[in-house]
mmCIF file of the C-alpha atoms, coordinates in Angstrom:
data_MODEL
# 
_entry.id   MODEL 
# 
loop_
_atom_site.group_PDB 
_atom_site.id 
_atom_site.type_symbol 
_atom_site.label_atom_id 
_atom_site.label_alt_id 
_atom_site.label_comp_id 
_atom_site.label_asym_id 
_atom_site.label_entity_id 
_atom_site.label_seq_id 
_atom_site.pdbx_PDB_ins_code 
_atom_site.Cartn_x 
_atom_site.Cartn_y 
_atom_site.Cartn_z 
_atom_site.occupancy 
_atom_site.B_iso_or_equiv 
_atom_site.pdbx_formal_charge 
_atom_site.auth_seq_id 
_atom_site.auth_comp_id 
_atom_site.auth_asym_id 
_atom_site.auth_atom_id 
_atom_site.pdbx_PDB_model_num 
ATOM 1   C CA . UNK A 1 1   ? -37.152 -24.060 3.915   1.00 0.00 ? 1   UNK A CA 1 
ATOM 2   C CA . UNK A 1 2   ? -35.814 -20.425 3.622   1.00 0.00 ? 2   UNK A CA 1 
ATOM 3   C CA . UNK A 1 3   ? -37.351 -17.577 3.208   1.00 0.00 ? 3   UNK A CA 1 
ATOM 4   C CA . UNK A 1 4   ? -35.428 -17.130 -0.397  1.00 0.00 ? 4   UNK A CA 1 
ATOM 5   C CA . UNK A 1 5   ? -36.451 -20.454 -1.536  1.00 0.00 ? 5   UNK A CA 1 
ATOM 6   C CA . UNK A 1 6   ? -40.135 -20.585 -1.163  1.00 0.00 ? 6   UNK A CA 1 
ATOM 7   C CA . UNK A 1 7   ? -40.285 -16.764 -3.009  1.00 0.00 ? 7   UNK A CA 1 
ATOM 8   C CA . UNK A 1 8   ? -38.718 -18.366 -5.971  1.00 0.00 ? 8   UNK A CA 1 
ATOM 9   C CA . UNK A 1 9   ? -40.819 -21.090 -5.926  1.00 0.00 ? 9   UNK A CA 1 
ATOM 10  C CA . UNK A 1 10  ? -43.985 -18.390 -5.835  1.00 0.00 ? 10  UNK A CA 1 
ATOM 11  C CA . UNK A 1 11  ? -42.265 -16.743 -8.755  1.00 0.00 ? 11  UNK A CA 1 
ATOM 12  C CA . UNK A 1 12  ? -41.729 -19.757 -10.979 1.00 0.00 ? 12  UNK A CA 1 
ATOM 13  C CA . UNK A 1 13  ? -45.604 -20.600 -9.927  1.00 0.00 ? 13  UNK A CA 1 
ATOM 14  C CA . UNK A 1 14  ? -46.955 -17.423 -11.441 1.00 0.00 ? 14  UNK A CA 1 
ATOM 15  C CA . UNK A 1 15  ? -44.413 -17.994 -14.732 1.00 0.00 ? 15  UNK A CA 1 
ATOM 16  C CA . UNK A 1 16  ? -46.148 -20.817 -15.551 1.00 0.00 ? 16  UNK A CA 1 
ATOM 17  C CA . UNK A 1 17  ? -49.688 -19.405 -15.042 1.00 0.00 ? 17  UNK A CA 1 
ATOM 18  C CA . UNK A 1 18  ? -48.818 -16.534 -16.794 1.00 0.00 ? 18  UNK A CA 1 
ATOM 19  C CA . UNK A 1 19  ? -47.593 -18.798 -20.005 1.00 0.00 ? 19  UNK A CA 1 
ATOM 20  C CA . UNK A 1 20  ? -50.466 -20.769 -19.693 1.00 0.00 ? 20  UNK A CA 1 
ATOM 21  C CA . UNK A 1 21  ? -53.058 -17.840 -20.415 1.00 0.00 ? 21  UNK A CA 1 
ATOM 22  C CA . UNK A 1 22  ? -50.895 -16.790 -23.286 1.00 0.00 ? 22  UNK A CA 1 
ATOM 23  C CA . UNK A 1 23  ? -51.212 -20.621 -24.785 1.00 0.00 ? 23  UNK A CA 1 
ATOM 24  C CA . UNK A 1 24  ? -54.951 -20.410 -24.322 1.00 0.00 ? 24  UNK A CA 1 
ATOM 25  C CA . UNK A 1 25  ? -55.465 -16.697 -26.483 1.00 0.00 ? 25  UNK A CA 1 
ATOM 26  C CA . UNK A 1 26  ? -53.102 -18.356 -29.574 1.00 0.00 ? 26  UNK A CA 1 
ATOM 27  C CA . UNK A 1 27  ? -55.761 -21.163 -30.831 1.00 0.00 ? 27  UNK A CA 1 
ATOM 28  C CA . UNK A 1 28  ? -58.397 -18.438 -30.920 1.00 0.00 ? 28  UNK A CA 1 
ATOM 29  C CA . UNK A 1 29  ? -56.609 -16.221 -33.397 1.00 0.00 ? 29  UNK A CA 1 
ATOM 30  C CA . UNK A 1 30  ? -55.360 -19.033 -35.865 1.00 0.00 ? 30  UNK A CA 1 
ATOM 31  C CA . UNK A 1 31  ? -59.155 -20.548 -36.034 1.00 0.00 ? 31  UNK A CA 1 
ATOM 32  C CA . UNK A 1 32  ? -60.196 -17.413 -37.524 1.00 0.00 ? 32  UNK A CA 1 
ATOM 33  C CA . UNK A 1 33  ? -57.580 -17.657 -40.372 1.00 0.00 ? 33  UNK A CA 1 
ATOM 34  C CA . UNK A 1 34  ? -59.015 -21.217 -41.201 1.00 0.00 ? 34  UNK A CA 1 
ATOM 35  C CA . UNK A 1 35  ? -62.374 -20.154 -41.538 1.00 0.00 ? 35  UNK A CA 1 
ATOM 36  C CA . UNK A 1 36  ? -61.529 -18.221 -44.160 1.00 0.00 ? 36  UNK A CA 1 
ATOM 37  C CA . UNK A 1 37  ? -59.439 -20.482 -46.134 1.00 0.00 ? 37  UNK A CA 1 
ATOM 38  C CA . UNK A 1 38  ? -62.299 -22.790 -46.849 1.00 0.00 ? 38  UNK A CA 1 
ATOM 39  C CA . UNK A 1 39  ? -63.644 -20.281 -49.220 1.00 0.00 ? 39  UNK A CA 1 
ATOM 40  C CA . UNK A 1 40  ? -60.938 -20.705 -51.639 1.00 0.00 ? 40  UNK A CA 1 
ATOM 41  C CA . UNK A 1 41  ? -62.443 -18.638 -54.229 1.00 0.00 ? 41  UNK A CA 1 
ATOM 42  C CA . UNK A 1 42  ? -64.669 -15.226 -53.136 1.00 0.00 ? 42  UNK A CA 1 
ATOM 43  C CA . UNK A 1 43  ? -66.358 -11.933 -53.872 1.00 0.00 ? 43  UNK A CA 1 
ATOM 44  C CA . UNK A 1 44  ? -63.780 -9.616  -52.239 1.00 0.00 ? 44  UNK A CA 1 
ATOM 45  C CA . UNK A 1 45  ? -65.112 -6.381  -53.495 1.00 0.00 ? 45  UNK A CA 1 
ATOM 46  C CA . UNK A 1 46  ? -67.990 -4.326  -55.702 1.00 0.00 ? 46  UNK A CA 1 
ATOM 47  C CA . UNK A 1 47  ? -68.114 -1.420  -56.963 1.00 0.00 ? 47  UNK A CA 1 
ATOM 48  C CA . UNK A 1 48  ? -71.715 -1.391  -57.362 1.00 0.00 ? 48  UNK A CA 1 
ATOM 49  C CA . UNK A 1 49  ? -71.979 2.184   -58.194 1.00 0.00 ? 49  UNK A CA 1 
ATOM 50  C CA . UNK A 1 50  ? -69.949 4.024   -60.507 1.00 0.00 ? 50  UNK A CA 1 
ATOM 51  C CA . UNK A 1 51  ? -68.643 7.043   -59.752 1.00 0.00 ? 51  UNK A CA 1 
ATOM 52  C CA . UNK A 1 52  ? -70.238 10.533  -61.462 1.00 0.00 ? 52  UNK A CA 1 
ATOM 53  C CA . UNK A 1 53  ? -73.330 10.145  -63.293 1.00 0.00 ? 53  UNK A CA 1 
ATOM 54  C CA . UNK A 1 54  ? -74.680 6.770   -64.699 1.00 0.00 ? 54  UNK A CA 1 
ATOM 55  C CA . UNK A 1 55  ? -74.785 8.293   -67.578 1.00 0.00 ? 55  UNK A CA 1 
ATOM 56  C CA . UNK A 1 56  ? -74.101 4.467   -69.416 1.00 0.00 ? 56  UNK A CA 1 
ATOM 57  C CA . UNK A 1 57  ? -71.183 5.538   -71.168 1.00 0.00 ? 57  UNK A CA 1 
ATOM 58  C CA . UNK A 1 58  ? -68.622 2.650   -71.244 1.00 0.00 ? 58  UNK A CA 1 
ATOM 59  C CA . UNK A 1 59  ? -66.075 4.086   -69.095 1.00 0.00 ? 59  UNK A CA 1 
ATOM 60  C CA . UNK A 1 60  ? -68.942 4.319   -66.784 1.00 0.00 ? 60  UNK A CA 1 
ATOM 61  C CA . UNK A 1 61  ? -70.152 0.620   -66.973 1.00 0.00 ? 61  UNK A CA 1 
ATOM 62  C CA . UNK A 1 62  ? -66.668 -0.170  -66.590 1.00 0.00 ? 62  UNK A CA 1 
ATOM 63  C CA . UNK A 1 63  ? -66.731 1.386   -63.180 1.00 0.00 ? 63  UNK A CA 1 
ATOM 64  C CA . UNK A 1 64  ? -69.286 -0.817  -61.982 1.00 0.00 ? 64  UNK A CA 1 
ATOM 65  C CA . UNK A 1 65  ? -67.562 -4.227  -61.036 1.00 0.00 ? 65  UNK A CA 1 
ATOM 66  C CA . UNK A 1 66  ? -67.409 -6.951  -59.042 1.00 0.00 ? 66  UNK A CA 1 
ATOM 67  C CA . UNK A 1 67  ? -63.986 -8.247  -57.869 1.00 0.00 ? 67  UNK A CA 1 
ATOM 68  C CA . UNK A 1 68  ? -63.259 -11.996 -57.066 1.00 0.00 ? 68  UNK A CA 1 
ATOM 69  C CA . UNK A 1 69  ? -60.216 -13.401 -55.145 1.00 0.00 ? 69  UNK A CA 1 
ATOM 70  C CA . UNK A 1 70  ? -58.442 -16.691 -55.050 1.00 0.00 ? 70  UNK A CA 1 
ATOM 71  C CA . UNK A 1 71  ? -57.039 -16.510 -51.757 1.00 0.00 ? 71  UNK A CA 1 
ATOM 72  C CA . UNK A 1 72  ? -55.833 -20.334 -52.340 1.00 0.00 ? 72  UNK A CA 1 
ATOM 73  C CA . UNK A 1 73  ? -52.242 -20.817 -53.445 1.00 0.00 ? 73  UNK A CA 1 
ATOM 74  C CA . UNK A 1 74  ? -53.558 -22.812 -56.752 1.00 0.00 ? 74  UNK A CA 1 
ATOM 75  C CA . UNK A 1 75  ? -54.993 -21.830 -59.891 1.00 0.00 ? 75  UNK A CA 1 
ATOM 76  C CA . UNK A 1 76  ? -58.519 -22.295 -60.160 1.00 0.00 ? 76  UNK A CA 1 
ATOM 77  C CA . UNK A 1 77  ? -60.008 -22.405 -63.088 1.00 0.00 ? 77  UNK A CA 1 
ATOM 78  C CA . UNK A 1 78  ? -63.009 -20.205 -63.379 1.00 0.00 ? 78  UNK A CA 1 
ATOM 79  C CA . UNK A 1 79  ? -64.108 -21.949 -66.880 1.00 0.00 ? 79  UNK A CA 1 
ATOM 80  C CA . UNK A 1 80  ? -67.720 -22.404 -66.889 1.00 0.00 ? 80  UNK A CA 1 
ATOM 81  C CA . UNK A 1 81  ? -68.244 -20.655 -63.376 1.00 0.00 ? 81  UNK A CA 1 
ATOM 82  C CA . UNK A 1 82  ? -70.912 -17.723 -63.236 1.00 0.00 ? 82  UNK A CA 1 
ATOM 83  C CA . UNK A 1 83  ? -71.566 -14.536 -62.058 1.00 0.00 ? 83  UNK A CA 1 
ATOM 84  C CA . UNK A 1 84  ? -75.515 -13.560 -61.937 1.00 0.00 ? 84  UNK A CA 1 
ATOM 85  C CA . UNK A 1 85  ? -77.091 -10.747 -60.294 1.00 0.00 ? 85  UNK A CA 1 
ATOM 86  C CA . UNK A 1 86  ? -80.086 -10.497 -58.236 1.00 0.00 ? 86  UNK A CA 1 
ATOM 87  C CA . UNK A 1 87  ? -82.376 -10.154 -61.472 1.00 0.00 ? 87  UNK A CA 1 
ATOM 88  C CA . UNK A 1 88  ? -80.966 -12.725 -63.200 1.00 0.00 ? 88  UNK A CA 1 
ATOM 89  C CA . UNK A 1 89  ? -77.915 -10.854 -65.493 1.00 0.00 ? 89  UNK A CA 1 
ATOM 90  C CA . UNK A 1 90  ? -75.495 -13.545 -65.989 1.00 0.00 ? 90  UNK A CA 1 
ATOM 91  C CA . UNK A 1 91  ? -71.868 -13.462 -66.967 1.00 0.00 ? 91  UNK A CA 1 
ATOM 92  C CA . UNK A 1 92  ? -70.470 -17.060 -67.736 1.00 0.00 ? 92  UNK A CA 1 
ATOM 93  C CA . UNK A 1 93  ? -66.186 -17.197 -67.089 1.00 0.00 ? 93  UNK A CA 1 
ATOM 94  C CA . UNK A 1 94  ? -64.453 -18.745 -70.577 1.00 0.00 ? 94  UNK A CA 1 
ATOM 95  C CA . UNK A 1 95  ? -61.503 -20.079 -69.858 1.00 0.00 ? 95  UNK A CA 1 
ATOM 96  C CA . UNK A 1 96  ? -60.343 -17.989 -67.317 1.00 0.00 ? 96  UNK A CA 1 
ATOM 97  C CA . UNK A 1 97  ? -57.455 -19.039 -64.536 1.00 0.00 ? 97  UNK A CA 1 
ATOM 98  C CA . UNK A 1 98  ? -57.331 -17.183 -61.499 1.00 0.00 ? 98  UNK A CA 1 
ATOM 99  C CA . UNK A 1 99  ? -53.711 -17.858 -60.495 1.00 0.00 ? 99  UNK A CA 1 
ATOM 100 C CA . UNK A 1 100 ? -53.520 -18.702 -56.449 1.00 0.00 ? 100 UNK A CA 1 
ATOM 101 C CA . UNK A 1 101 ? -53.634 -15.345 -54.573 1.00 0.00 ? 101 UNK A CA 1 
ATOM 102 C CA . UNK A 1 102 ? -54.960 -13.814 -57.248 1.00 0.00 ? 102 UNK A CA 1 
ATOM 103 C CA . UNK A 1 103 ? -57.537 -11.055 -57.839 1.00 0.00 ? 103 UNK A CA 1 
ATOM 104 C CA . UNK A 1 104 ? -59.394 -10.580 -61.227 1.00 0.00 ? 104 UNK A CA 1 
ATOM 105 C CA . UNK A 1 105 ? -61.755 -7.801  -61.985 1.00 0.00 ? 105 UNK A CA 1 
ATOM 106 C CA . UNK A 1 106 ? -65.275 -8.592  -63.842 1.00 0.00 ? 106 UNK A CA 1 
ATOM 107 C CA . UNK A 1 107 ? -66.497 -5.114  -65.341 1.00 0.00 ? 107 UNK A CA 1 
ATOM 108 C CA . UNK A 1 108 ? -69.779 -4.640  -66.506 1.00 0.00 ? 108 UNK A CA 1 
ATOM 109 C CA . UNK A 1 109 ? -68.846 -2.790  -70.211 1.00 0.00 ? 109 UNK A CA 1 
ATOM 110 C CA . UNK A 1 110 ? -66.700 -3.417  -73.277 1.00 0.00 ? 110 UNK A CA 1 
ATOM 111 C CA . UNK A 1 111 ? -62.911 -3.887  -73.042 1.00 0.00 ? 111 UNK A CA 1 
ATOM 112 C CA . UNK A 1 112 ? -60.392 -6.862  -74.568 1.00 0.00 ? 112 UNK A CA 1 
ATOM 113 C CA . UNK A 1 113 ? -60.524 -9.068  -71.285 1.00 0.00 ? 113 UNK A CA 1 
ATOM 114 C CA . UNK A 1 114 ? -56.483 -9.631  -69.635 1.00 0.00 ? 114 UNK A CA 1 
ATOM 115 C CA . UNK A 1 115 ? -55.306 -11.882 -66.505 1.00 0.00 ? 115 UNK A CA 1 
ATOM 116 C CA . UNK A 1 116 ? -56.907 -9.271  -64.168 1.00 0.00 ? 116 UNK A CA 1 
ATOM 117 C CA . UNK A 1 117 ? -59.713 -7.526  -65.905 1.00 0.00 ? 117 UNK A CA 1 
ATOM 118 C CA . UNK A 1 118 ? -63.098 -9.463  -67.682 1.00 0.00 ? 118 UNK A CA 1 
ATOM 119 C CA . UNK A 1 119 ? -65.556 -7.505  -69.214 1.00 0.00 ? 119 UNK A CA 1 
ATOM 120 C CA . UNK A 1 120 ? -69.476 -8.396  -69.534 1.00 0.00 ? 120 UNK A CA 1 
ATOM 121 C CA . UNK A 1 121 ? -69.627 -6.347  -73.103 1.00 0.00 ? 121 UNK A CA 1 
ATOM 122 C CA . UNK A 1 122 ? -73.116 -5.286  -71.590 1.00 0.00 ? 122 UNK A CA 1 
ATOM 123 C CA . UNK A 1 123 ? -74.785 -1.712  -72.875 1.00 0.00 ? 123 UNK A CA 1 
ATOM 124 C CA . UNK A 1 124 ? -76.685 -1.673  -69.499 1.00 0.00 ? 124 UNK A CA 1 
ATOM 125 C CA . UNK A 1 125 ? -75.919 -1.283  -65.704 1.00 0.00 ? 125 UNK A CA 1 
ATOM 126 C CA . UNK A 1 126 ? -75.897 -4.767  -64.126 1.00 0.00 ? 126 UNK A CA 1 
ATOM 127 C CA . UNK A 1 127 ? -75.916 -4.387  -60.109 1.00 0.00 ? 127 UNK A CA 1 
ATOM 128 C CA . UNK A 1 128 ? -78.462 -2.405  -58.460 1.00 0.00 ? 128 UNK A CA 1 
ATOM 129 C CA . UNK A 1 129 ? -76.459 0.794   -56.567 1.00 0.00 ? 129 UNK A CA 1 
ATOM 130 C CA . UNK A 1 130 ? -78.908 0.610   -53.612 1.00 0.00 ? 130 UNK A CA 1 
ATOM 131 C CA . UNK A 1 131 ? -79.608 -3.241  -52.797 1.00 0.00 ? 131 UNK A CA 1 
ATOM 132 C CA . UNK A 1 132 ? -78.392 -6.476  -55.124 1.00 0.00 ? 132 UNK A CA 1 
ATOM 133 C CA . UNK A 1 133 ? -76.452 -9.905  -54.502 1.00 0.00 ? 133 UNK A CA 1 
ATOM 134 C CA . UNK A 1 134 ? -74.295 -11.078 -56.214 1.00 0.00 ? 134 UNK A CA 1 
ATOM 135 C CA . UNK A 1 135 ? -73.972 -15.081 -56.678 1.00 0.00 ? 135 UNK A CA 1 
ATOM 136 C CA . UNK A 1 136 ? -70.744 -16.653 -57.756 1.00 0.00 ? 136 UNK A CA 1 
ATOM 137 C CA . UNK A 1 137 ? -71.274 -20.348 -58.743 1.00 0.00 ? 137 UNK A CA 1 
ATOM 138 C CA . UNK A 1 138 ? -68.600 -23.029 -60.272 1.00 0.00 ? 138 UNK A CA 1 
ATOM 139 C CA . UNK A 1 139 ? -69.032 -25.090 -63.434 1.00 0.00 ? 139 UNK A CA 1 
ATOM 140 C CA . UNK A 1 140 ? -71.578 -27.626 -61.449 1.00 0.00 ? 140 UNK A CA 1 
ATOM 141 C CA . UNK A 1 141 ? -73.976 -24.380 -60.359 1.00 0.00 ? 141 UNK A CA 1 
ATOM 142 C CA . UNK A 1 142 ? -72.748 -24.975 -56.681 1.00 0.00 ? 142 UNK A CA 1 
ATOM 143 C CA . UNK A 1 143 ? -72.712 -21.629 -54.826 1.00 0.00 ? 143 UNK A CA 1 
ATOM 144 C CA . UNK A 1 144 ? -69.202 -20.762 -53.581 1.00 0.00 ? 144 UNK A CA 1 
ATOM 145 C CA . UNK A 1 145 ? -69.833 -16.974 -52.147 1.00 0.00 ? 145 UNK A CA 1 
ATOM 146 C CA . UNK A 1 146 ? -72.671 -14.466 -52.372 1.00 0.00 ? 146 UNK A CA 1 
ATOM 147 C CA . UNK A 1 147 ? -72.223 -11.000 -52.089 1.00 0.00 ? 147 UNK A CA 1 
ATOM 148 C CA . UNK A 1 148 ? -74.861 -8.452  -50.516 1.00 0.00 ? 148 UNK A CA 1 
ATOM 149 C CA . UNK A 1 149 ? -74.975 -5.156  -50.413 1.00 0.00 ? 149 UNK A CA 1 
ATOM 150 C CA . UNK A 1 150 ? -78.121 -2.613  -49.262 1.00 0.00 ? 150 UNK A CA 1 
ATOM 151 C CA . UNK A 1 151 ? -80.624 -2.479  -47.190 1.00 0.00 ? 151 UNK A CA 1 
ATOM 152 C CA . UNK A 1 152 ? -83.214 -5.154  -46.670 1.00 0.00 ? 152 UNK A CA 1 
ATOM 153 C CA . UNK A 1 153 ? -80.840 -8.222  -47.842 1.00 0.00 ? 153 UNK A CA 1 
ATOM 154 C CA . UNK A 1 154 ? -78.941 -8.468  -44.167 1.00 0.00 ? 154 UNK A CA 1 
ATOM 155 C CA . UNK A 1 155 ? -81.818 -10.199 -42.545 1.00 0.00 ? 155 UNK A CA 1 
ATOM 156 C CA . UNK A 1 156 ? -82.730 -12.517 -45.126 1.00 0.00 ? 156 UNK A CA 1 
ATOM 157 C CA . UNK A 1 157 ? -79.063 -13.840 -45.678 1.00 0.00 ? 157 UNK A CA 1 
ATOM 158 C CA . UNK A 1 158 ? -78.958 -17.864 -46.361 1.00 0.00 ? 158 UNK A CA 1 
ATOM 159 C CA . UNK A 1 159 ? -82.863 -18.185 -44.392 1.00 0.00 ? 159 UNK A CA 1 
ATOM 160 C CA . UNK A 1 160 ? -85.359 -20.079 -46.947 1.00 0.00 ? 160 UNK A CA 1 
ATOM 161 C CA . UNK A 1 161 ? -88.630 -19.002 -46.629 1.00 0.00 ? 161 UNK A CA 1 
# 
């Protein structure tokens, strides 16, 4: 065999190692995007405390919110689902869609509610600034996210006592 022939058989070796690591790093990568599909419906953000002073004003308790996303590409209907707070403030969705992929904004004061913006009509803060969860639950009380925020919740997350 020449000299030529067994080089390029070396190269063509190390071609197909070198595609085979790149085949192994892809399934890693697309797992991660399925694990977050399966919650179809979540608590994406809160704005637990409003900016300036809590000073209860309704553009201030409108500040405080809690944001939920359907990252599904389906409408969910949110009717009967609820919202409740680590003290046990409730807010119970009315016939609310959340088109797929979208994002709809639960505030804690008065406003006329639209496709991307509910409000509790509450005179009263709702979610503790320093420490809370929030629960979101469908219209058969299953849990579909919780949401914690502050500092001794981290260690106690989903571990019954």
């Amino acid at each position: 065999m020449s000299a030529a022939s067994t080089a390029r058989r070396i190269a063509a070796t190390a071609l197909a190692a070198g595609a085979l690591v790149s085949v192994a790093a892809l399934p890693a990568s697309a797992h991660d995007g399925d694990r977050h599909r399966t919650a179809r419906v979540e608590i994406s953000r809160v704005q637990a405390d409003s900016p300036g002073r809590d000073n209860r004003s309704n553009r201030s308790l409108n500040r405080e919110w809690v944001e939920i996303t359907n990252n599904s590409r389906h409408t969910v209907d949110l009717d009967g689902w609820t919202l409740k707070s680590e003290d046990g403030h409730r807010y119970k969705f009315r016939d609310v869609r959340l088109a797929g992929r979208g994002t709809i904004r639960i505030h804690t004061g008065e406003g006329r509610d639209t496709r991307t913006d509910l409000f509790q009509d509450r005179r009263d803060y709702v979610w503790d600034n320093h420490s809370d969860t929030a629960t979101l639950r469908d219209d058969r009380g299953r849990v579909v996210d919780t949401e914690s925020w502050g500092g001794r919740h981290h260690h106690h997350h989903h571990r019954h006592h």
